[in-house]
Residue, then its C-alpha position, 0 to 999 in steps of 0.5 A: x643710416x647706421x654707422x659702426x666702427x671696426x678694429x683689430x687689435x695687435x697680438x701683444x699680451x695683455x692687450x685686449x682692446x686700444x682705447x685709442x682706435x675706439x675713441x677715433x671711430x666714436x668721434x667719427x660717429x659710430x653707434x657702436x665700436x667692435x673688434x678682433x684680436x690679430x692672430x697669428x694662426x689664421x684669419x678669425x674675425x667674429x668681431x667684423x662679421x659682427x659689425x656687418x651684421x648689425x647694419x642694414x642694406x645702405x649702412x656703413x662700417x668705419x674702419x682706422x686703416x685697410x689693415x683693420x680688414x686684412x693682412x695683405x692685398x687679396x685679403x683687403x680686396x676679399x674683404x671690401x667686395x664683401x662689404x660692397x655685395x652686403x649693400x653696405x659702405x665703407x669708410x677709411x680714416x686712414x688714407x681717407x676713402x669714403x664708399x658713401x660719396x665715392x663708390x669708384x674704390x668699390x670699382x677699383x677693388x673689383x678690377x683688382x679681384x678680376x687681375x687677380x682672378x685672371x693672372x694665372x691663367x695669363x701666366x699659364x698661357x704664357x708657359x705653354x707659348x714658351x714651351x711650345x716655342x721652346x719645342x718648336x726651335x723658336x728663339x723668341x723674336x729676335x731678328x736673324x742676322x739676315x733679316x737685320x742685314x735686308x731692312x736695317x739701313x747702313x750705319x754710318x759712324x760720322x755724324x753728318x755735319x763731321x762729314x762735311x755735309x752742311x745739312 
């Protein structure tokens, strides 16, 4: 099973590649090392659709951190479920989380991608609720005086050993 590291490098000047993070992902045992460099103006990431590309069904790509695969939560959950649907695996250094061991994060991310998924139609099922009930003159589900007055027991302010009762 082939093993190739991945790796962005930040938008500084001058900076092309970190020898530091190459160095990590040889010492982890990747056959080859591929990077990108942090843009501001989008997300272009020739060197990761390179690193995937040189793997065959059942390889692995190693990366320092999640940020090496994206910038946000949706990004990162896009990107592992690619890995996973190329039939490859996945290694972390950074928390440590290896795909080839332990496919329950390969699990995890498709249960986030489908919250994600399923969150604005939950929101708008929400929104019409509260517009229909809005239209309607509902007041949500708060007990009316009258209904709190028939079901609720009496409340006594004593506490029942200050009233005398030995109890």
């Amino acid at each position: 099973m082939k093993l190739v590291g991945y790796y962005r490098v930040p938008p500084v000047k001058g900076i092309f590649f970190s020898p530091a993070q190459e160095e990590r992902l040889l010492l982890l045992g990747c056959e080859e090392v591929f990077s990108d460099r942090c843009l501001a103006s989008g997300v272009v990431r020739p060197g990761l659709a390179r690193a995937l590309d040189a793997l065959d069904d059942g390889g692995a790509v190693a990366v320092p951190s999640f940020h090496a695969l994206a910038g946000d939560m949706a990004g990162l959950v896009d990107a592992v479920l690619k890995i996973q649907a190329r039939g490859l695996n996945l290694i972390v250094q950074q928390p440590e989380i290896d795909t080839r061991t332990d496919p329950g994060f390969f699990e995890t991310c498709q249960a986030l991608a489908g919250f994600s998924r399923e969150r604005p139609m939950v929101r708008a099922a929400e929104a019409a609720l509260v517009a229909k009930g809005a239209a309607s003159g509902m007041q949500g589900l708060k007990n009316t005086p009258t209904d709190t007055a028939e079901k609720a027991p009496p409340l006594s302010s004593a506490h029942p050993r200050e009233s005398g009762d030995p109890s």
